[in-house]
C-alpha positions in Angstrom: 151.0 118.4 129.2 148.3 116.1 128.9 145.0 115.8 126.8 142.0 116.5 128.0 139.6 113.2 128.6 137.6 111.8 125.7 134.1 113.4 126.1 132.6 109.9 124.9 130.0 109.5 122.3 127.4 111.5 121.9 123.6 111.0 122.4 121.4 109.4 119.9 119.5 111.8 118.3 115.7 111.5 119.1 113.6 109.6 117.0 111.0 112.3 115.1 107.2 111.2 116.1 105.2 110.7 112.8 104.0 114.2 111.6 100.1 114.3 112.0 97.4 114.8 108.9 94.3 115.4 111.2 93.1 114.0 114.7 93.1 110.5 113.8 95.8 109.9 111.0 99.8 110.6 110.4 102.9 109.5 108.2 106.6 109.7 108.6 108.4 112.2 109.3 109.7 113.7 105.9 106.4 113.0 104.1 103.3 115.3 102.9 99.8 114.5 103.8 97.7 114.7 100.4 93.7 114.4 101.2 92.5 111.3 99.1 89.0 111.3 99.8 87.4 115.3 99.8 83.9 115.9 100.8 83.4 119.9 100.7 86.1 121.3 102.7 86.2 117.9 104.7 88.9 115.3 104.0 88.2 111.3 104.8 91.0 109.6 103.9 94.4 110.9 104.0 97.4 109.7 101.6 101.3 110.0 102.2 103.7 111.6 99.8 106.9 110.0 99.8 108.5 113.3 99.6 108.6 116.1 101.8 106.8 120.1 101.4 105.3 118.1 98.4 102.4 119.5 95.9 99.0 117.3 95.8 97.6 116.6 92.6 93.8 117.0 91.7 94.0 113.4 90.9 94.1 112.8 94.7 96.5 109.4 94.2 99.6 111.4 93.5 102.0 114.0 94.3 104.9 116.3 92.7 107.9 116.7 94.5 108.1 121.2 95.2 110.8 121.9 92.8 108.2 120.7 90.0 105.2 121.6 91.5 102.6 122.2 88.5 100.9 118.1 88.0 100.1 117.3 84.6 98.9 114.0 84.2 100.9 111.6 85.4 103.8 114.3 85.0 105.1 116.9 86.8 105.7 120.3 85.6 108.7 123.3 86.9 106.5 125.6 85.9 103.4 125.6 83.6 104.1 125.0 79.8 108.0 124.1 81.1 110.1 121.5 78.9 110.7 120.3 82.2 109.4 117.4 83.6 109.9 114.3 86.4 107.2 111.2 86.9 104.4 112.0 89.5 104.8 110.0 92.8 102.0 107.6 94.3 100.6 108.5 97.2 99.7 105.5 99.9 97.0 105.2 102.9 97.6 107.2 106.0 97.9 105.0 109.1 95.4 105.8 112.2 97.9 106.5 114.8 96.5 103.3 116.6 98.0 101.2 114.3 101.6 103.3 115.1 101.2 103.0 118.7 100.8 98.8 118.3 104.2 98.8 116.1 105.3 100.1 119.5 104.3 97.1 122.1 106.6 95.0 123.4 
């Protein structure tokens, strides 16, 4: 009896395109878009938060990662009044998606 042929590796798994904030901006894939400049209910600059389905703090320069979701300071909070706690994360610039599509030329 004999095996059956080796199927060979398998196909790379796609590379995810940068998730978008708005028209003009986007980060990584895995990352939340936190609005870092707010003008009523328009937004003007866009931050990334290192960590994904994140909560934005007022502060607009930092996020909370969802399983502690309530920002206090430069803390965040399970739940309000909760014991506890973990450090906020920093938020950095959105890039335009011009500047991804240049990373891209040969």
């Amino acid at each position: 009896m004999e095996n059956p042929p080796n199927p060979g590796p398998s196909p790379p798994s796609p590379i995810k395109p940068p998730t978008k904030c708005d028209k003009y901006y986007s980060f990584p894939e895995g990352n939340t878009c936190c609005c870092l400049f707010k003008y009523s209910k328009y937004c003007f600059g866009w931050g990334c938060c290192p960590l994904e389905a994140a909560t934005c703090c007022f502060d607009n320069t930092s996020c909370c990662p969802h399983e502690y979701p309530v920002c206090n300071g430069d803390t965040c909070l399970m739940s309000k009044n909760s014991p506890f706690s973990v450090k906020v994360f920093k938020c950095t610039p959105a890039k335009p998606f011009w500047a991804h599509s240049r990373n891209n030329m040969a």
